[in-house]
C-alpha positions as CSV (number, residue, x, y, z in Angstrom):
1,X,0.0,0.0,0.0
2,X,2.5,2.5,1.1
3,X,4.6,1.5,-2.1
4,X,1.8,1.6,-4.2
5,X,1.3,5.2,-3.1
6,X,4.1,6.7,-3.5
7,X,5.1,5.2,-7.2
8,X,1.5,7.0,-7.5
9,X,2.9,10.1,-6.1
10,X,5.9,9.9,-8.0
11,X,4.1,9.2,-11.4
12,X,1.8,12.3,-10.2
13,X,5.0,14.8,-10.2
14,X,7.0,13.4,-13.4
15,X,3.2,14.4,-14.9
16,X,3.6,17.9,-13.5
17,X,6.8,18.3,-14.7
18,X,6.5,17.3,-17.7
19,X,3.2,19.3,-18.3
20,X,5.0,22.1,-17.1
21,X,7.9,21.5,-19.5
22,X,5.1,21.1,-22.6
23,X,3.8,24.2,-21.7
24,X,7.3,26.3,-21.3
25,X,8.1,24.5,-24.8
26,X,5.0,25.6,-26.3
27,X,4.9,29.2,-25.4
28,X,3.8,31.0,-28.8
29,X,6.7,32.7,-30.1
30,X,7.2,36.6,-30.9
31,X,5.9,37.7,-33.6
32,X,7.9,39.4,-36.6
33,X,7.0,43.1,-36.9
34,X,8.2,44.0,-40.2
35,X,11.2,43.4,-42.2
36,X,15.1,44.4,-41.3
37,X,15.5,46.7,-44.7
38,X,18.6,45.4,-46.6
39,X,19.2,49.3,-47.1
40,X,20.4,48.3,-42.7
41,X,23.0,46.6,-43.9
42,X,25.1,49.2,-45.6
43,X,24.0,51.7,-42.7
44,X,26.4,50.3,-40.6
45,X,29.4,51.8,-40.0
46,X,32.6,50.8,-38.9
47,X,34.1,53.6,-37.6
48,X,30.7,54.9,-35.2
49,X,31.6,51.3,-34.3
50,X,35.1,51.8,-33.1
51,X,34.6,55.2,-31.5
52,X,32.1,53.3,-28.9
53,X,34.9,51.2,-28.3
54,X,37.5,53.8,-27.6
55,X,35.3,55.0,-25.4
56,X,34.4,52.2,-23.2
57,X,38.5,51.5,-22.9
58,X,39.2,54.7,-21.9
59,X,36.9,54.0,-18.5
60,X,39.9,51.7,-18.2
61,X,39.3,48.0,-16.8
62,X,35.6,47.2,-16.4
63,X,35.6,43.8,-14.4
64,X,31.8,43.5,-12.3
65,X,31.5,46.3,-9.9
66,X,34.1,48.4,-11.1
67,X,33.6,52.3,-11.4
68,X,34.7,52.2,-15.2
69,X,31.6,48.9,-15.6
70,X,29.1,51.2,-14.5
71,X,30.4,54.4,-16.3
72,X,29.7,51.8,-19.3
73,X,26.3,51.4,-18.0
74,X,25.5,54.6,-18.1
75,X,27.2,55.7,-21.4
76,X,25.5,52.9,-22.8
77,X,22.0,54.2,-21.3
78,X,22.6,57.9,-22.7
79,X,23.3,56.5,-26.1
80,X,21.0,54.3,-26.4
81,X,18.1,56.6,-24.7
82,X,18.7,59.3,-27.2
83,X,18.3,56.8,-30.1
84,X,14.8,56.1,-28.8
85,X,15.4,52.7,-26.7
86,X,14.1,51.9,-23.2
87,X,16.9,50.5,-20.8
88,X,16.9,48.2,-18.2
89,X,19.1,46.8,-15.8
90,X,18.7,43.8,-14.5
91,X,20.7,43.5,-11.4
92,X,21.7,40.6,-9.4
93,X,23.6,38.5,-6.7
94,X,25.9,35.6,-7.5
95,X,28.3,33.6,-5.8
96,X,32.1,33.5,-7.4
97,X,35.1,32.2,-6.2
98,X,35.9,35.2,-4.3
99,X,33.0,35.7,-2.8
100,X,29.1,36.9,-3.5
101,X,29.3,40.0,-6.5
102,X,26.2,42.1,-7.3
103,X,26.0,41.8,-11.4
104,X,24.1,43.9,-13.8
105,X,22.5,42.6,-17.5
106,X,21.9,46.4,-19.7
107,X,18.5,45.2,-21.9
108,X,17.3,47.4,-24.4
109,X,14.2,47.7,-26.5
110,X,13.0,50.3,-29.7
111,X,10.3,51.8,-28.3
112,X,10.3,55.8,-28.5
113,X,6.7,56.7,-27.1
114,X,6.3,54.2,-24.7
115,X,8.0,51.8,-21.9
116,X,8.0,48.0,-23.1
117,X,6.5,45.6,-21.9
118,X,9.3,43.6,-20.6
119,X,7.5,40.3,-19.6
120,X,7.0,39.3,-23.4
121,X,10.0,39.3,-25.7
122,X,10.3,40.1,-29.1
123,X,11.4,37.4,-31.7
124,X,15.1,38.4,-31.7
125,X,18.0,38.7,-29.2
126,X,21.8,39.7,-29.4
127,X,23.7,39.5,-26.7
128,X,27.2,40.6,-26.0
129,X,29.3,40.5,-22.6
130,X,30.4,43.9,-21.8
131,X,32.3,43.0,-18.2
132,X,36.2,42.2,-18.8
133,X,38.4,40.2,-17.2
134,X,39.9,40.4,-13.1
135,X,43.3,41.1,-13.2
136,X,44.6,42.0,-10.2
137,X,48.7,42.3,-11.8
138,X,47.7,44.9,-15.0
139,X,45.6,47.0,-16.6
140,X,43.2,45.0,-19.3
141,X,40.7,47.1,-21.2
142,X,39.7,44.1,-23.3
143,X,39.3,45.9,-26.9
144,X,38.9,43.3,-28.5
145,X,37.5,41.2,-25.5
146,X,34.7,42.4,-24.9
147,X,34.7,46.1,-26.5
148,X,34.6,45.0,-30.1
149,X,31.1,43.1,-29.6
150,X,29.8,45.9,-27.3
151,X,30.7,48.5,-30.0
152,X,29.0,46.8,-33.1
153,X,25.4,46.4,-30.9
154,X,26.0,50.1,-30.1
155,X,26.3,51.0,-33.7
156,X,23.3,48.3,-34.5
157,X,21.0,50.0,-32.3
158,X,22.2,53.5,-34.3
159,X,21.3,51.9,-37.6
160,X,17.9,49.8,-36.6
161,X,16.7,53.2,-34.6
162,X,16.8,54.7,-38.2
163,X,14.1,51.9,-39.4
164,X,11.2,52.2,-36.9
165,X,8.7,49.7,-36.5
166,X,11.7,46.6,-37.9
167,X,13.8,47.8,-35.1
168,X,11.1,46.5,-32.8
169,X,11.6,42.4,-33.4
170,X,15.1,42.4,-31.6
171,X,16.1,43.0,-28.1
172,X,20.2,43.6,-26.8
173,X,21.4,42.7,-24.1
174,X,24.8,43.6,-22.6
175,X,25.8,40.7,-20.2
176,X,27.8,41.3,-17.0
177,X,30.2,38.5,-15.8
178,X,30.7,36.7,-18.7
179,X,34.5,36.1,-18.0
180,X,35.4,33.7,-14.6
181,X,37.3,35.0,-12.1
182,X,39.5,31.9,-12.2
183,X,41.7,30.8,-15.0
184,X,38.9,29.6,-17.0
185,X,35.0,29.7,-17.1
186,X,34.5,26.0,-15.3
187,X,31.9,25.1,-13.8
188,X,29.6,27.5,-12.0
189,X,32.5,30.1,-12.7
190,X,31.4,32.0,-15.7
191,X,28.5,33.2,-17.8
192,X,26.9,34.8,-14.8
193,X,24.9,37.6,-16.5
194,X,23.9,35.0,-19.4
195,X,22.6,32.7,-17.1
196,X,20.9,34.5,-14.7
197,X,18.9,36.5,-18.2
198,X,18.4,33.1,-19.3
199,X,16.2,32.0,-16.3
200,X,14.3,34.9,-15.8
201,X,13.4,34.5,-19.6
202,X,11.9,31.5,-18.8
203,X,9.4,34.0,-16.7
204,X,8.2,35.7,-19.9
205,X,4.8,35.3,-21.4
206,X,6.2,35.2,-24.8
207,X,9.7,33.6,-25.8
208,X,12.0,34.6,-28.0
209,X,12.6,32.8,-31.6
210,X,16.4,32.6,-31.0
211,X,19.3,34.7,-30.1
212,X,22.9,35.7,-31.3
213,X,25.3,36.2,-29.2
214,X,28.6,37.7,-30.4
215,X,32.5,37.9,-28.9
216,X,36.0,39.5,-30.0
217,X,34.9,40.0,-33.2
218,X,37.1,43.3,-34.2
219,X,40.6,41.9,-35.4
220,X,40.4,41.1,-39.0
221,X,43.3,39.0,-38.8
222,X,41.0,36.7,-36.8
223,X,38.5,34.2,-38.8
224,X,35.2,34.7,-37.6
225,X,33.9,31.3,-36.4
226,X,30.6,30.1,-36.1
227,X,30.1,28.0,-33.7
228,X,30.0,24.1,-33.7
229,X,26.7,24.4,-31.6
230,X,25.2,27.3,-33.6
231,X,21.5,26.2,-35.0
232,X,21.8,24.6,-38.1
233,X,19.4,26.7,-40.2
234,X,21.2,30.0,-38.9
235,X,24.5,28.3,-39.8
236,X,22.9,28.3,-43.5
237,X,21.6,32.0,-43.0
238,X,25.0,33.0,-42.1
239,X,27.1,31.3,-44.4
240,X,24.8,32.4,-47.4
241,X,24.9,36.2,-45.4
242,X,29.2,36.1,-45.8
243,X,29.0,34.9,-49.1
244,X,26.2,38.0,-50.0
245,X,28.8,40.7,-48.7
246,X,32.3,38.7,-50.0
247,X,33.7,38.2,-46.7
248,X,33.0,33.7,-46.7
249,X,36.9,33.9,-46.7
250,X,37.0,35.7,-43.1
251,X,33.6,33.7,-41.6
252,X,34.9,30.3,-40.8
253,X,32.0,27.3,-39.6
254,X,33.6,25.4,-36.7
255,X,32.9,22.1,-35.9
256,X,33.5,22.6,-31.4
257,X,31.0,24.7,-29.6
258,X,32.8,27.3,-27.7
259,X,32.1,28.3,-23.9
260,X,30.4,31.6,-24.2
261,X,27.1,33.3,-22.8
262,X,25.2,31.7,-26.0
263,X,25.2,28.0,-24.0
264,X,22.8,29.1,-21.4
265,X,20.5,30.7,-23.7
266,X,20.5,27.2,-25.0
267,X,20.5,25.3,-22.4
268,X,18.1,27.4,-19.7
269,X,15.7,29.1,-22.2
270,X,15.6,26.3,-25.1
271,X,16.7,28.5,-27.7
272,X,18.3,28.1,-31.0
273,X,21.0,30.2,-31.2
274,X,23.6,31.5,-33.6
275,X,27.2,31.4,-31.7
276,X,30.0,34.3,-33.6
277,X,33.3,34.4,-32.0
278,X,36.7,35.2,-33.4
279,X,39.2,32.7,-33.2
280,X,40.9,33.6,-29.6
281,X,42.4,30.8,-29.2
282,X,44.9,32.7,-32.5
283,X,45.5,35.7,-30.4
284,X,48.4,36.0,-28.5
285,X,47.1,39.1,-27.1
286,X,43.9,37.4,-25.7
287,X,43.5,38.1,-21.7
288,X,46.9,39.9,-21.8
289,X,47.6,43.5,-20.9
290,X,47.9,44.2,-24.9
291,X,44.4,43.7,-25.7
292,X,44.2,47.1,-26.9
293,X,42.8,49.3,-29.7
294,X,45.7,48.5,-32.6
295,X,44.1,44.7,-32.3
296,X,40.8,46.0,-33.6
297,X,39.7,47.7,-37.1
298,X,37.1,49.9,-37.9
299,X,36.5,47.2,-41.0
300,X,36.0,44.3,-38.8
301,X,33.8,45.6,-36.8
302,X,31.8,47.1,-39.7
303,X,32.0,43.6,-41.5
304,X,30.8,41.6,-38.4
305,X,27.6,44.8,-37.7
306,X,26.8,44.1,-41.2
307,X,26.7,40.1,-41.8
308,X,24.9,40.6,-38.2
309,X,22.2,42.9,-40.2
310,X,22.2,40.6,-42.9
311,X,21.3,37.4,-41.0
312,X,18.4,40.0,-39.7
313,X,17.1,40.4,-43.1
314,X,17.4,37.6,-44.4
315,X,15.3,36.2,-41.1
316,X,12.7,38.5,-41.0
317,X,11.5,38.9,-45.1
């Protein structure tokens, strides 16, 4: 009897479960309001690009709660404020290796007359870490880690502001805590912002189709990988997207997936995701002192903003 009841129990909660698992996986996804222009793609500039980028290293090191991380913040907020996007921060707690750090996620949504409603998303995200690297022996700006990516979803923002209603489908988001504050993300060390945005997407009414997320994307002496664990169909999308602008030479598919703030998305929130990283593991400079602006090009960036835009299109016609 008392076995009986609780393998009844226990068949009782796997049903739950799994109900509540059909009806996370079910959630209707965003709809697509309106095309990404293709006239986006040749709006983007390069060199807007790298001026954000010389701006953010100029705060100097931004690890998570630094003063130069939340003079990021804000110059990220007045930017973006003027180009008619709500901001928000999404701020939390997590436990490191060195103790509990308070983390902040920037989100940001088109939407000029009106405050978004943030518990629905739209169909598109792109995420980039803005945080760099703990280094308590030098001075690391990260130009290429992390301010390339940051700079080229400034500039995106800039261009897609310019389209109205389009600029709509897609939501960024600048994670926090992306690097560990070990040797190595490992672990629960790592992908702190991406994880923590990932769960409390899993709160939202509406889901997402799938996100991007982007990384050290501004040395053009770097092939720009997609990653082995990118979605197949937006592998295609891409690929066709490089060979549209006549840059397939410099955008490389890569058969490993890499560590980077895409795998929660996939792994918390269910989403496909497209995965673009340069290849680091080529750069001497990566997580050294020299990580500065001579690594980085105004043409990179402006060839990464625009296969970004054109993936968009190409998506959303």
């Amino acid at each position: 009897m008392i076995k009986t009841t609780i393998v009844g129990i226990a068949a009782l909660l796997l049903f739950i479960a799994c109900s509540k698992k059909k009806d996370a996986d079910s959630s209707a996804p965003a709809a697509i309001t309106g095309t990404i222009p293709l006239e986006s793609v040749s709006g983007f500039s390069g060199e807007k690009a790298y001026a954000h980028v010389e701006a953010l290293t100029a705060f100097g090191p931004r690890p998570p709660e630094s003063e130069a991380y939340e003079k990021s913040l804000a110059y990220l907020e007045n930017y973006l404020t003027a180009l008619g996007w709500k901001t928000k921060r999404q701020s939390f707690k997590g436990i490191t290796p060195i103790g509990p750090i308070a983390f902040t996620n920037l989100l940001a949504r088109y939407s000029p007359d009106a405050e978004p409603d943030w518990t629905v998303s739209p169909p598109y995200l792109i995420g980039s870490h803005l945080d760099t690297k703990r280094f308590p022996d030098f001075q690391f700006v990260g130009a290429n880690d992390s301010g390339s990516s940051t700079g080229v979803l400034a500039e995106l923002a800039r261009v897609l502001s310019t389209q109205g209603e389009p600029a709509k489908n897609i939501e960024l988001v600048f994670f926090d805590g992306e690097e560990a504050f070990l040797e190595n993300i490992r672990g629960r060390d790592g992908l702190y912002g991406s994880k923590y945005y990932a769960s409390q997407l899993n709160n939202r009414s509406v889901k997402p189709r799938l996100g991007m997320v982007l990384d050290i994307v501004g040395d053009p002496k770097l092939p720009l990988l997609i990653g082995g664990d990118s979605e197949k169909n937006l592998v295609a999308h891409t690929q066709a997207a490089a060979k549209t602008l006549g840059i397939q030479n410099w955008v490389k598919a890569h058969s490993d997936s890499i560590i980077d703030d895409h795998i929660p998305l996939m792994s918390k929130a269910n989403l496909p995701v497209l995965h673009l990283i340069g290849s680091f593991m080529d750069a001497t400079y990566w997580h050294k002192a020299d990580d500065t602006l001579d690594k980085i090009t105004p043409g990179a960036l402006e060839n990464t903003g625009k296969l970004t835009l054109q993936v968009m299109h190409q998506l959303t016609k």
